[in-house]
C-alpha positions as CSV (number, residue, x, y, z in Angstrom):
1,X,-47.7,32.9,-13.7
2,X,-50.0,35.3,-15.6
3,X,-49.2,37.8,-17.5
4,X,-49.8,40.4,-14.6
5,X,-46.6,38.8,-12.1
6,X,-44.5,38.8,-15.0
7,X,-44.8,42.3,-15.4
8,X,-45.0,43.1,-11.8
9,X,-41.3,41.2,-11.8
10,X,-39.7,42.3,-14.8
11,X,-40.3,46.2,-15.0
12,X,-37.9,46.7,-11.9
13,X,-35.3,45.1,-13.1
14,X,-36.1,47.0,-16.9
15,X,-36.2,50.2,-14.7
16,X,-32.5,49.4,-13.2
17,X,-31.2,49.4,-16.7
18,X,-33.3,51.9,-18.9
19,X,-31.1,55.1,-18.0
20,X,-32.9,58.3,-18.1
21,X,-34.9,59.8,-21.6
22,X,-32.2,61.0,-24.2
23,X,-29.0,60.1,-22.2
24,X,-26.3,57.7,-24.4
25,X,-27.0,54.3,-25.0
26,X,-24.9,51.9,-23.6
27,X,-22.7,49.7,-25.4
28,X,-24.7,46.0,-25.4
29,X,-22.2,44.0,-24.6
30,X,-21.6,40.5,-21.8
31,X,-19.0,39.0,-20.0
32,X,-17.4,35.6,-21.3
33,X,-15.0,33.2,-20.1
34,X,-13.8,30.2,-19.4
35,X,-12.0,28.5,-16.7
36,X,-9.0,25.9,-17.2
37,X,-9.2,23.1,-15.2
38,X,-7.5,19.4,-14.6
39,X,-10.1,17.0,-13.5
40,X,-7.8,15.6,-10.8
41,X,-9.2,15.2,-6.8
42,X,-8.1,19.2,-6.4
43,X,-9.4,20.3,-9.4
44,X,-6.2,22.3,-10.1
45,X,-6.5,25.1,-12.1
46,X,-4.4,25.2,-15.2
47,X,-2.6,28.8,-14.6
48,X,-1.0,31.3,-16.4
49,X,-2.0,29.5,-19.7
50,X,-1.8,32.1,-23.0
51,X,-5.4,32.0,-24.6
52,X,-6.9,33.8,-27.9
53,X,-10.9,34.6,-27.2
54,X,-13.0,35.7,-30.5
55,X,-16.5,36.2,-30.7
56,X,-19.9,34.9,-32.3
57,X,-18.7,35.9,-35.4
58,X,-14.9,35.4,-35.4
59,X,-13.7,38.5,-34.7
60,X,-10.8,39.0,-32.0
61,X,-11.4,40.3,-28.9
62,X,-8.1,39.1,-27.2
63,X,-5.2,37.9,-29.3
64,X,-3.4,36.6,-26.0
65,X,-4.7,36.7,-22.7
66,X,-3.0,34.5,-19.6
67,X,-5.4,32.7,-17.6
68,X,-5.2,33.8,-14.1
69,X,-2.6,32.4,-11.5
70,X,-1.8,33.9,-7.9
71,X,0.1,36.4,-9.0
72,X,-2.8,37.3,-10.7
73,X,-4.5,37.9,-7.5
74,X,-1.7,39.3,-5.2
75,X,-1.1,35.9,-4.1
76,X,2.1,33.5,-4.2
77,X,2.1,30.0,-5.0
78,X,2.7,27.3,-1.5
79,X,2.0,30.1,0.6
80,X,-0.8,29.7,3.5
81,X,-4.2,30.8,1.8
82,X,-3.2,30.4,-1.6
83,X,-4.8,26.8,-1.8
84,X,-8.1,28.7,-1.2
85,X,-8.1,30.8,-4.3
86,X,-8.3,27.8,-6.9
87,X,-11.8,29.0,-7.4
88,X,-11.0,31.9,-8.9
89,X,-7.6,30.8,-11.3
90,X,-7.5,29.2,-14.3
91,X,-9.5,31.9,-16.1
92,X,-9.6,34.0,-19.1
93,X,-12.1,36.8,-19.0
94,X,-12.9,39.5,-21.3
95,X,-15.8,42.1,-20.3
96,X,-17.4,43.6,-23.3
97,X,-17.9,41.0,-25.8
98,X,-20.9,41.3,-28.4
99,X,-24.3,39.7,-28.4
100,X,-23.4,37.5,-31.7
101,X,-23.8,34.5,-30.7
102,X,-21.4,31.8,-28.7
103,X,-17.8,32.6,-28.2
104,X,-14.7,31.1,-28.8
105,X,-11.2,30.1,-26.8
106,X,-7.7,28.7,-27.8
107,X,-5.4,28.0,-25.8
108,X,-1.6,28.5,-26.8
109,X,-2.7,30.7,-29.5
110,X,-0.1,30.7,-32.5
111,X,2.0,27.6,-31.0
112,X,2.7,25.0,-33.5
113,X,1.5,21.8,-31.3
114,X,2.6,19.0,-33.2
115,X,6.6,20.3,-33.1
116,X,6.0,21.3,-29.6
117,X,4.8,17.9,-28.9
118,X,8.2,16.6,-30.5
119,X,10.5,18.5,-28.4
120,X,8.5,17.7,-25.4
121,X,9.3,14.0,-27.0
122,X,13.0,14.8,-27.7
123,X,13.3,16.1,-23.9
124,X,12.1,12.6,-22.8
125,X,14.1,10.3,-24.7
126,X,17.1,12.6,-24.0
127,X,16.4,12.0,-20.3
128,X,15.5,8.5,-20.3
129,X,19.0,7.6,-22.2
130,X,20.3,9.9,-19.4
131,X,18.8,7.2,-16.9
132,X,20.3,3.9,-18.6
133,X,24.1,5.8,-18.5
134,X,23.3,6.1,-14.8
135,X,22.2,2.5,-14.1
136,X,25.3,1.5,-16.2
137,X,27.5,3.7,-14.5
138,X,25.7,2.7,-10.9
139,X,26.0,-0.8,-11.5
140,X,29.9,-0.5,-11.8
141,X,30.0,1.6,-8.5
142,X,28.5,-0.6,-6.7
143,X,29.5,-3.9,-7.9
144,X,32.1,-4.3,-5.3
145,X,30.0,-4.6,-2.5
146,X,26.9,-6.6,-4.1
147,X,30.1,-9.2,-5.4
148,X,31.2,-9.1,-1.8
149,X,27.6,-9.7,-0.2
150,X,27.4,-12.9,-2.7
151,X,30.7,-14.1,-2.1
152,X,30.5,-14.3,1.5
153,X,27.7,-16.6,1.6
154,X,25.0,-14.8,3.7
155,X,21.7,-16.4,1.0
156,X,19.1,-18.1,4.1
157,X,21.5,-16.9,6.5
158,X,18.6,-16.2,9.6
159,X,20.5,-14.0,11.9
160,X,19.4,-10.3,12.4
161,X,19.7,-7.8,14.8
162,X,17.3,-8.5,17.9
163,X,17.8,-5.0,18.8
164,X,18.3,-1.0,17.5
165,X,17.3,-0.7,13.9
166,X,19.1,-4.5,12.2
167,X,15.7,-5.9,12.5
168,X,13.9,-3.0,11.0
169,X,16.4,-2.5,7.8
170,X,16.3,-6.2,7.6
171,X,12.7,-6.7,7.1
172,X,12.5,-3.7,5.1
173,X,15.2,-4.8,2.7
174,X,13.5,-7.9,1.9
175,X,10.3,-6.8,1.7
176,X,10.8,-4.1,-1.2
177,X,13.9,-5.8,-3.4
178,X,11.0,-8.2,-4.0
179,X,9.2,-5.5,-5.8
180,X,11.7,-3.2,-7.3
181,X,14.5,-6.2,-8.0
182,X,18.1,-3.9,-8.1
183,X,20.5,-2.6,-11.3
184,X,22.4,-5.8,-10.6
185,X,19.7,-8.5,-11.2
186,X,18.4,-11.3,-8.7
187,X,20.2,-11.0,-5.4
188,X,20.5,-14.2,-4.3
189,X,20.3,-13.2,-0.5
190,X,16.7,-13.6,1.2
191,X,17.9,-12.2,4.6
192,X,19.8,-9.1,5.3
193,X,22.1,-10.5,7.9
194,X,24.1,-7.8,9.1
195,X,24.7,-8.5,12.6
196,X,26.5,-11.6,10.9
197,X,28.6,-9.6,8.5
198,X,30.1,-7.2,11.2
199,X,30.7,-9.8,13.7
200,X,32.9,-11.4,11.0
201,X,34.3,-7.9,10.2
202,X,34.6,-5.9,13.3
203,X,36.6,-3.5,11.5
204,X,34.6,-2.3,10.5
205,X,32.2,-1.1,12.9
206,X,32.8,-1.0,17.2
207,X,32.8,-5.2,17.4
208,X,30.3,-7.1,18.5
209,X,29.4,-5.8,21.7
210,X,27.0,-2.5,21.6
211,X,26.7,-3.2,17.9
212,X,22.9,-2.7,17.8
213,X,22.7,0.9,20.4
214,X,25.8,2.2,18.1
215,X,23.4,1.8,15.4
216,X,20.1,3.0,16.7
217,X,21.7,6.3,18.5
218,X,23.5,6.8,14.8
219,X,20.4,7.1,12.8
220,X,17.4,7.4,15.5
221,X,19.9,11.3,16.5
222,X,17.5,12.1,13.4
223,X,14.7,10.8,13.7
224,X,13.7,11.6,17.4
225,X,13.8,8.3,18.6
226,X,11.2,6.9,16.8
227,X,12.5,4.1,14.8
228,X,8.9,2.9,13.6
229,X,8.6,6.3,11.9
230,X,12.0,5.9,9.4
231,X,10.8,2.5,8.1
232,X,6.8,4.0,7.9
233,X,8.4,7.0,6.2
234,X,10.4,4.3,3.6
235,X,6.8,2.2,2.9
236,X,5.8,5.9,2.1
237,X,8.2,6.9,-0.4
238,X,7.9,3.5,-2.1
239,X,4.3,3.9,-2.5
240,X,4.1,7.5,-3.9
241,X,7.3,5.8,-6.3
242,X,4.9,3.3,-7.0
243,X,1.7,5.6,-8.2
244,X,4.4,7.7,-10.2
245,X,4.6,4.2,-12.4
246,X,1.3,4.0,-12.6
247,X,0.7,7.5,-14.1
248,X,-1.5,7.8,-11.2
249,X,-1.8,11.6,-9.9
250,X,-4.2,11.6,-7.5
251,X,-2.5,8.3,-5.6
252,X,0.6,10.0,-5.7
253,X,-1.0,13.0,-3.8
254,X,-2.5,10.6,-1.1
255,X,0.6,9.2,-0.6
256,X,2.7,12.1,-1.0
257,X,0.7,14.2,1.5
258,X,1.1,11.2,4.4
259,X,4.7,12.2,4.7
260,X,3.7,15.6,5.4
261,X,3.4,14.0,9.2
262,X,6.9,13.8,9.5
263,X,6.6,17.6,10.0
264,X,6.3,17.0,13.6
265,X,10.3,15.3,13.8
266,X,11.7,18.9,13.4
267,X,14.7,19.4,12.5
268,X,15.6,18.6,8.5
269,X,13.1,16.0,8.0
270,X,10.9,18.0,10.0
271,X,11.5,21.2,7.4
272,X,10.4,18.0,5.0
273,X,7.2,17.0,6.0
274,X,6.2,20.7,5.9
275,X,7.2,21.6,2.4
276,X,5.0,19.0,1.6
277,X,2.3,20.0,3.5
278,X,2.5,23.4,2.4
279,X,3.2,22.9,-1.5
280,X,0.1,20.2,-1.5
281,X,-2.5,22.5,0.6
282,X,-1.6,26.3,-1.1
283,X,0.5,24.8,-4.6
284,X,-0.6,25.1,-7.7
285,X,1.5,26.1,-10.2
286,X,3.7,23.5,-9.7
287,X,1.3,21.2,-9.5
288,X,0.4,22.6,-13.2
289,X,3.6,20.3,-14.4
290,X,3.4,17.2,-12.0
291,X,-0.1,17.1,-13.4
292,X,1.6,17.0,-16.8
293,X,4.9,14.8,-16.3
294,X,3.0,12.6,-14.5
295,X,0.0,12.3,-16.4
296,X,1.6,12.2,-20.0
297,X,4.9,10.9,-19.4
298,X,6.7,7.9,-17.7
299,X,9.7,10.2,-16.7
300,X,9.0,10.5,-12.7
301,X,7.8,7.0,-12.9
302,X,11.1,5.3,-14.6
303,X,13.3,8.3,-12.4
304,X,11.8,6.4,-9.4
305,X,12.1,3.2,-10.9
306,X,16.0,3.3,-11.7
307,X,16.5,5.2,-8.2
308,X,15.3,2.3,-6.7
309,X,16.7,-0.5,-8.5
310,X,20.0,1.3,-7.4
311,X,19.4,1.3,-4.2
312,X,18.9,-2.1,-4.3
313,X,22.3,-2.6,-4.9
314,X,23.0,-1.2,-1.8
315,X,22.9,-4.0,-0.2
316,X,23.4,-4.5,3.4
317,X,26.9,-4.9,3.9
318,X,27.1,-1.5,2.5
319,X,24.6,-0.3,5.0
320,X,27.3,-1.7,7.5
321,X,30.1,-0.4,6.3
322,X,28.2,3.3,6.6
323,X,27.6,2.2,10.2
324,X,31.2,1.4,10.6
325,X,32.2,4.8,8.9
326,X,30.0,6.6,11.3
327,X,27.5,7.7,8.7
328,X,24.2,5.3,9.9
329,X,21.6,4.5,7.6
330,X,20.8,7.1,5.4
331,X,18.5,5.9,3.3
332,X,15.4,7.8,4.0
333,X,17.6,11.3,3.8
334,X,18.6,10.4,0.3
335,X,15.1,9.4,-1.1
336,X,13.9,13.1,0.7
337,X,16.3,14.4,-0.9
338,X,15.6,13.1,-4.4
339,X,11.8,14.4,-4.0
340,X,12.6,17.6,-2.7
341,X,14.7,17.6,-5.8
342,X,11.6,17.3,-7.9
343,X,9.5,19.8,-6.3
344,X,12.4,22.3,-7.1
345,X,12.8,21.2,-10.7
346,X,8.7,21.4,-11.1
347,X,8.8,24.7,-9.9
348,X,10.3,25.7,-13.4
349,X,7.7,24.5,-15.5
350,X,5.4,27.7,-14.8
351,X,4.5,30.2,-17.4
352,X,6.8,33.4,-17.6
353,X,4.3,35.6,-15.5
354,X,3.9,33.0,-12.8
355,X,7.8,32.3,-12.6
356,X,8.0,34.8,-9.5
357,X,5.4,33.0,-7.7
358,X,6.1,29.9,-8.0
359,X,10.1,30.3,-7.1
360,X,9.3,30.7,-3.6
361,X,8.5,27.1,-3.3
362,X,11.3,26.4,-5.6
363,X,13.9,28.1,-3.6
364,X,12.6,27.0,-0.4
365,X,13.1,23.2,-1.7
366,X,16.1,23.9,-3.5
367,X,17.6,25.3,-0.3
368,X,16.4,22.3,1.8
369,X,17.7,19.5,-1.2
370,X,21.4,21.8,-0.9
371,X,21.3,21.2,3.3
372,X,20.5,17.4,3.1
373,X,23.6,17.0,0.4
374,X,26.0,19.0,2.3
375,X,25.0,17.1,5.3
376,X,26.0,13.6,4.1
377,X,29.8,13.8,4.7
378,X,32.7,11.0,4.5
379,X,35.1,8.9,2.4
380,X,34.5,4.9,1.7
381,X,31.6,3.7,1.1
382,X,29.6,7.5,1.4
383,X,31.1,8.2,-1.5
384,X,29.2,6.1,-3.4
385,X,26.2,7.5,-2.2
386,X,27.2,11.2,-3.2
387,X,27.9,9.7,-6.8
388,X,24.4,8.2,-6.5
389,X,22.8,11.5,-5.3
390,X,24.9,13.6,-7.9
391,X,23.9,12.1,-11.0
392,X,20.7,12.0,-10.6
393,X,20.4,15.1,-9.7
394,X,21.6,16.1,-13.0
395,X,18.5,13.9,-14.5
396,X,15.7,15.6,-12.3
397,X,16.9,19.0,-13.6
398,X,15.7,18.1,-17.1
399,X,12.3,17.2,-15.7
400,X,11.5,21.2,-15.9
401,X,12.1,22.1,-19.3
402,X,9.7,18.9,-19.7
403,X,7.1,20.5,-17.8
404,X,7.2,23.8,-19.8
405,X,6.7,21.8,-23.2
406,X,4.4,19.7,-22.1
407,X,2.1,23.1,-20.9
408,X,2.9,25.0,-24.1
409,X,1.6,21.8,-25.9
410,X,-1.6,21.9,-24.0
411,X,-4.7,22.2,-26.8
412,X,-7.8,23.6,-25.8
413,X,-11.1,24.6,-28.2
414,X,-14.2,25.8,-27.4
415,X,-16.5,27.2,-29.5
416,X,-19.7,27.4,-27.4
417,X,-18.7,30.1,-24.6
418,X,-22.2,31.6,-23.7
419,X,-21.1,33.9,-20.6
420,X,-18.1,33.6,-17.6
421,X,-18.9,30.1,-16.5
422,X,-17.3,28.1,-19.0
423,X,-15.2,25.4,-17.7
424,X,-13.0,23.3,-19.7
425,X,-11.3,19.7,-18.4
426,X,-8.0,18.4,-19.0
427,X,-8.0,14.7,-18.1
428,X,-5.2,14.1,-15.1
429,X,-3.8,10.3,-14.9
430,X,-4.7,10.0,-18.8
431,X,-2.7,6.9,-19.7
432,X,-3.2,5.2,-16.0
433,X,-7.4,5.1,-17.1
434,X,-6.1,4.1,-20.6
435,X,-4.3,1.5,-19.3
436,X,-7.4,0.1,-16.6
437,X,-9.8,0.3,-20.1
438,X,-7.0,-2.2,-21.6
439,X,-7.3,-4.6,-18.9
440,X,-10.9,-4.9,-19.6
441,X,-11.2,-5.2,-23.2
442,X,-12.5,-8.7,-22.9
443,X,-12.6,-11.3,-19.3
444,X,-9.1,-13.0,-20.3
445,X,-7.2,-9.9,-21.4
446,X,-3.8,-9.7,-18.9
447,X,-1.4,-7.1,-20.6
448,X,-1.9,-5.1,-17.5
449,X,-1.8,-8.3,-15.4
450,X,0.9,-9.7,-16.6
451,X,3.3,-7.4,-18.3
452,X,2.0,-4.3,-16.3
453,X,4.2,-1.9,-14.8
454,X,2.8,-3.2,-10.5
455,X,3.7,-6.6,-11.7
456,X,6.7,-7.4,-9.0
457,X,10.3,-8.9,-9.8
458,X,9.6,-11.6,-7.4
459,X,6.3,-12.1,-9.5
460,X,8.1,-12.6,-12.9
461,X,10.9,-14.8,-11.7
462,X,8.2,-17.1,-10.1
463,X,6.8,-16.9,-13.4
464,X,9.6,-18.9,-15.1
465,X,11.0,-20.9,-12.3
466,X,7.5,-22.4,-10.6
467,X,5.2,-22.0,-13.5
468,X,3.4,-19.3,-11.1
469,X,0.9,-16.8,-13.2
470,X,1.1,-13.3,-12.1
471,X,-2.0,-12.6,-12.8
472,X,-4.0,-15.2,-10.5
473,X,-0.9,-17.1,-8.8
474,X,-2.1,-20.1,-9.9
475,X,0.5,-23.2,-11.3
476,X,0.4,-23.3,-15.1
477,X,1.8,-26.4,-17.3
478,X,4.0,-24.1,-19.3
479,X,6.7,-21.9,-17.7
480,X,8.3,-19.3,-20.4
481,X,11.8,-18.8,-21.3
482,X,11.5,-15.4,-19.8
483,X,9.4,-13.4,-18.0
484,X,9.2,-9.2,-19.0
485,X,7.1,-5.8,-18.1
486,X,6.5,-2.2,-18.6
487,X,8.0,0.2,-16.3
488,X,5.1,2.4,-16.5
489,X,1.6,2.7,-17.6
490,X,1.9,5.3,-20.5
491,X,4.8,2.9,-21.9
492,X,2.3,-0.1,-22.1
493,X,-0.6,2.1,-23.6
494,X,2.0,3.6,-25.9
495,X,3.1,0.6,-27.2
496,X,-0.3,-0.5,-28.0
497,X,-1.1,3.0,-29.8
498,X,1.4,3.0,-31.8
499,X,0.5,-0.6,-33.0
500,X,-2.2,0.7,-33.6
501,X,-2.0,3.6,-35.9
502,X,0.4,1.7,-37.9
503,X,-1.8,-1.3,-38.6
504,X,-1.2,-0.7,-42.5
505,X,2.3,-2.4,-41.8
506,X,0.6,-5.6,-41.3
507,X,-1.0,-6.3,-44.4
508,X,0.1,-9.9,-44.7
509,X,-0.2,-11.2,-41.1
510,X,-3.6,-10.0,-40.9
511,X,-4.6,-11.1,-44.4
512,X,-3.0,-14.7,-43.4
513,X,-5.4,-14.6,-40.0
514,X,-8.0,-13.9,-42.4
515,X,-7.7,-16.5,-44.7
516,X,-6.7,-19.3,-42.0
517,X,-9.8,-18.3,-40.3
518,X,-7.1,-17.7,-37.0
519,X,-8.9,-16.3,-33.9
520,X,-5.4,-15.2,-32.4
521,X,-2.9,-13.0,-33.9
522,X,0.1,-11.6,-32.3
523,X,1.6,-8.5,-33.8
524,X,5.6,-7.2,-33.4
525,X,7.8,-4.1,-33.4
526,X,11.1,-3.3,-33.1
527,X,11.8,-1.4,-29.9
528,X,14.1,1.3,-31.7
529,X,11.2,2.0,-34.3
530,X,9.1,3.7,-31.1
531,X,11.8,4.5,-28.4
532,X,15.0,4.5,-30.8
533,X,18.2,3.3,-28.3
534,X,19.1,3.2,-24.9
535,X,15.2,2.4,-24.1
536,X,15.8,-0.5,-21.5
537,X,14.9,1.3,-18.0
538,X,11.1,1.8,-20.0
539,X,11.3,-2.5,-19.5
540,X,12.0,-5.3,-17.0
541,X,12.3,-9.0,-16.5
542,X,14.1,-12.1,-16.5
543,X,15.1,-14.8,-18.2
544,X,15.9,-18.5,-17.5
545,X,18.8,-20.1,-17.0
546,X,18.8,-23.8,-17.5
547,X,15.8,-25.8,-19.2
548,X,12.1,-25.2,-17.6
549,X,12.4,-28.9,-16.0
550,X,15.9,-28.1,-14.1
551,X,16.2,-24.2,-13.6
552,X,19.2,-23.1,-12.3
553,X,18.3,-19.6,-11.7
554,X,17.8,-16.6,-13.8
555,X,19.8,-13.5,-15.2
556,X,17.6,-10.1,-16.2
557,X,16.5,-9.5,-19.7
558,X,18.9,-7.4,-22.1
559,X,16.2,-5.6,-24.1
560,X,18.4,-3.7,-26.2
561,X,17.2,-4.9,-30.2
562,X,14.3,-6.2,-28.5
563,X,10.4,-6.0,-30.1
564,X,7.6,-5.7,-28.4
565,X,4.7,-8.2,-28.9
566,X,1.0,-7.6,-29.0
567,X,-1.7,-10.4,-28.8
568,X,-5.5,-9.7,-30.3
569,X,-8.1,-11.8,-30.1
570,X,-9.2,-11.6,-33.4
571,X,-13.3,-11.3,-34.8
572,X,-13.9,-12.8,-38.1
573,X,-17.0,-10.7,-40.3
574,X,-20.0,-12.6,-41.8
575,X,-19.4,-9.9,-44.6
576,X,-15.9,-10.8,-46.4
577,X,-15.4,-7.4,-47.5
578,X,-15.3,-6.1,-43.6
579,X,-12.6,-5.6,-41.7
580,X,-10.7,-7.6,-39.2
581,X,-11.9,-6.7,-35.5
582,X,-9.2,-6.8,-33.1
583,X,-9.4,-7.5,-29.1
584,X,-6.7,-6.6,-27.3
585,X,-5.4,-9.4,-25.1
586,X,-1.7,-8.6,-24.0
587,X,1.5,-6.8,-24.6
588,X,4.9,-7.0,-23.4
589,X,8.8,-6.5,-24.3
590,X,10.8,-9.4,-25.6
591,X,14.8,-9.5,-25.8
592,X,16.5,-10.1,-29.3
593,X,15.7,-13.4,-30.1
C-alpha cells in the first residue's frame, strides 16, 4: 500500500472525529473491560462478581463494580431466552478510561481471601461431620430390615419376579450395590428375591396371586406405564451421582440434562424433567455455585455418595413391605427429590444483586421438592424413608452458604486490560484434571486406579479375597489385609497437596531414602491433621476377615485415627547436594493400625 491509499483511507475516518475549528476538545479516553468466565462446555459467565478496575497508572476508576448478570440486562435467571445472553454477562465495563497504558481488574476487591477460604473450609467440614451423624443415625434405622433380609436366608436365592416391575428392581439392585456398597457394609445377598420374601409373608402384601400387577399398577400410576423409563431414569441419577465424585462438571451436565426427557411423563416427574431442562438451557447464576461446589469441593460428591450407600440399606424386603403398605417403589421420587433439593439450595449462592433473579428457579424447585415430600404418605416402613429424606435435607441446605464463600473467595488479576475484550478463565472440574495428571505421573502410577474415588466396592473386596487388581483385573500373588479409596477426586488430590507442602516434616525418612540409596519411599499422615474428626464418608473400603489363604469374608474399614499413605518413586541426583525428586505412584487411606 503506498503512501497515497493510506491517505485516501485514513482521512475519512480522521474527518469523522476532528469536530469543527475552535469547538471543545473531547476528553481522550477508551473503553475497557473484562469478561468473567468458567471454562466449562457452556462457558458460563461468572455473574454479579464485585470488581475494582484502575488504570495504566494505578489510579481508580471503579472501586466496585458487579460484573453483569440477567438482571443486569432485564432478564431472569432459568427463564426461556436467558441462556442466550451469556455472551454479554460476566462483564465489568467502564467507558472513559485514560490512554496510560494497560489496565487493571480485581475481583472481590477488599475481601480478605485466605480467611474467606477458611470459612468456606469450616462450612465443609461442618457439613461433612453432618453426613457421618446421618450414616450413623441411618444405619440404626435401618438395621432391622437389612438384619431381617440376612437372617431369612435369601444370599443365591434365584427367584424373581417374571412379571410387573420384581425383575426390573431386582436387576437394578444388584447391579448398583456393586458400586456404591450400603452404610451397612457387604450385603451378603447377590439376588433381590422378593417374589420369595412376600410369598413367605403374605401379610404383608395381597398373597401370592396378582403380586406382580399390584406392583406394577402401584408404581407404573406414575410413571405412565413405562416401566423401562423408572429403571433408565435410576442409571441416570447414578451416573450424574457418579460425575459429582469425580469433580467432573461438565459430565454432570451431560448426564443431568438426559433426565430432562422425563419432561414428557407429566405430571410430578414430568414438572422434573422440565426444571432441568429449563435451569440447564437459560441458568446461570446458579450454575455460578455448582460450578464452584462441584469443582472445588467433594461436598455434592460425598452428599451423593452417603445418599446412596443408605439406600443401599434399603434392601428389598423393605421395598416389599412399601408394596405391602400400598406405597410402591419410590425410589426414583426420592432421589428427584434430593436433586431438586440442590438446585433450590444452589440458587442461594448468587451475589446480592442477582438474589431476585435467581429465586425464581429457587422457588420453582423449592415448591416442586415440598410437593414430592408431602406426597410420600404412610406409617411402617415409609417412615423410614421420611427420616431418610428429612435429614438430608437439613445437609443440602448448607450447600448454599458454601456456594456464597466459595464465589466471594474467587481471585482474579489482570493487569494487561487493553480495551473491552478481555476475558479472564476460571478452570471448572479443577481437581478432576488434577487428579487425571496424577494418574500419569509415570506408566505404573495407580493412586487413581486403585484408590480412586470410580474404584467399585465389588472391585476392592475382590481385591482382598481373590487377589484381583482393580486396576487391570488381573490375579496378583499378594492379596492385602484391606482394600480402601477416596470418595472423591479433590479428596485424593488434597491429600497429595498437603503432603506436599509439608515435606519439611520428613526430614528423616527422606534423608534415610537418601542414604540407603531407596528408589521407593512411602510417606504418612494422620487423617485428623488434614480433615480433623468425623472424616470417614471422605473414605471407603474393606478389610479381611480371616487369613489371605482361608477368607471368611470381609467387614468395612473403620477409618477413624486412620493415616493416609503416599508412595513416590524416588530419583536419586548425580549431584549430592540436590534434592530428592519425587514421582508420585499412589495414595490411599489406611485404618488405625
Amino acid at each position: 500500500m503506498d503512501p497515497d491509499e493510506i491517505t485516501a483511507r485514513a482521512e475519512p475516518v480522521g474527518m469523522v472525529n476532528a469536530g469543527e475549528f475552535a469547538c471543545p476538545t473531547g476528553k481522550c479516553a477508551r473503553p475497557i473491560g473484562v469478561q468473567f468466565l468458567y471454562d466449562d462446555g457452556f462457558n458460563t459467565p461468572i455473574v454479579d462478581m464485585p470488581i475494582e478496575l484502575r488504570d495504566g497508572a494505578g489510579a481508580m476508576l471503579v472501586a466496585e463494580l458487579p460484573t453483569t448478570a440477567p438482571i443486569s440486562v432485564g432478564a431472569r435467571d432459568a427463564v426461556t431466552g436467558t441462556g442466550a445472553l451469556r455472551t454479554d454477562l460476566g462483564v465489568a465495563l467502564y467507558g472513559e478510561a485514560p490512554y496510560n497504558g494497560a489496565a487493571q481488574a480485581l475481583t472481590n476487591p477488599g475481601r480478605d481471601i485466605g480467611a474467606t477460604e477458611q470459612e468456606a473450609w469450616e462450612l465443609e467440614k461442618t457439613l461433612v461431620a453432618g453426613l457421618f451423624d446421618f450414616e450413623v443415625k441411618m444405619t440404626d434405622k435401618f438395621a432391622p430390615f437389612v438384619l431381617e433380609w440376612e437372617r431369612e436366608g435369601f444370599a443365591g436365592a434365584g427367584a424373581e419376579f417374571v412379571n410387573g416391575i420384581g425383575k426390573g428392581l431386582s436387576n437394578w439392585w444388584n447391579s448398583e450395590k456393586e458400586f456404591w456398597g450400603s452404610a451397612w457394609g457387604f450385603l451378603k445377598s447377590s439376588a433381590a428375591a422378593m417374589e420369595s420374601y412376600l410369598r413367605r409373608n403374605p401379610d404383608l402384601s395381597l398373597g401370592p396371586i396378582g403380586i406382580s400387577n399390584f406392583l406394577s399398577r402401584k408404581l407404573l400410576e406414575t410413571w405412565n406405564n413405562n416401566e423401562d423409563e423408572i429403571f433408565e431414569a435410576l442409571e441416570k441419577i447414578s451416573a450424574c451421582f457418579k460425575k459429582l465424585m469425580a469433580g467432573d462438571f461438565d459430565g454432570f451436565m451431560t448426564d443431568l440434562l438426559k433426565l430432562s426427557g422425563l419432561a414428557a411423563l407429566g405430571g410430578v416427574i414430568g414438572e422434573f424433567g422440565e426444571l432441568i431442562q429449563q435451569s440447564i438451557q437459560d441458568g446461570i447464576e446458579w450454575m455460578n455455585g455448582l460450578i464452584e461446589i462441584v469443582s472445588y469441593t467433594p461436598v455434592l460428591g460425598l452428599i451423593a455418595n452417603t445418599m446412596m450407600k443408605v439406600v443401599f440399606m434399603m434392601t428389598p424386603n423393605f421395598w416389599a413391605k412399601l408394596f405391602g403398605e400400598g406405597t410402591g417403589f419410590i425410589l426414583p421420587e426420592v432421589l428427584i427429590w434430593a436433586i431438586t433439593s440442590i438446585i433450590a439450595a444452589l440458587c442461594t449462592t448468587t451475589g446480592v444483586g442477582a438474589a431476585a433473579s435467581a429465586g425464581l428457579l429457587g422457588t420453582r424447585a423449592a415448591n416442586l421438592a415440598r410437593k414430592i415430600r408431602s406426597a410420600i404418605k404412610g406409617s411402617g416402613a415409609v417412615r423410614a424413608v421420611l427420616a431418610f429424606m428429612d435429614d438430608i435435607a437439613k445437609i443440602i441446605e448448607q450447600i448454599g452458604p458454601l456456594g456464597t464463600k466459595l464465589r466471594q473467595a474467587i481471585r482474579f488479576a489482570a493487569d494487561d486490560i487493553m480495551d473491552a475484550r478481555r476475558r479472564m478463565y476460571r478452570p471448572s472440574s479443577y481437581y478432576k484434571r488434577r487428579l487425571d495428571e496424577l494418574a500419569r505421573t509415570h506408566p505404573g502410577a495407580h493412586g487413581p486406579q486403585n484408590h480412586g474415588w470410580n474404584v467399585s466396592m465389588k472391585a476392592l473386596r475382590e481385591r482382598i479375597l481373590l487377589k484381583k487388581d482393580p486396576a487391570t483385573n488381573k490375579i496378583k500373588n499378594f492379596a492385602p489385609p484391606y482394600s480402601t479409596k477416596f470418595n472423591s477426586a479433590v479428596d485424593q488430590v488434597r491429600a497429595y497437596d498437603y503432603l506436599i507442602e509439608n515435606l519439611d516434616k520428613y526430614e528423616e525418612p527422606l534423608a534415610n531414602a537418601r542414604k540407603t540409596n531407596n528408589d521407593y519411599i512411602v510417606l504418612k499422615f494422620d487423617i485428623v491433621d488434614l480433615w480433623e474428626e468425623k472424616a470417614n464418608v471422605r473414605f471407603s473400603g474393606y478389610k479381611r476377615v480371616g487369613s489371605s489363604k482361608n477368607p471368611s469374608g470381609v467387614d468395612s474399614v473403620d477409618f477413624t485415627d486412620g493415616t493416609i499413605a503416599t508412595g513416590f518413586k524416588v530419583s536419586h541426583p548425580d549431584d549430592p547436594g540436590q534434592p530428592l525428586t519425587l514421582i508420585y505412584d499412589s495414595s490411599y487411606p489406611k485404618p488405625k493400625e
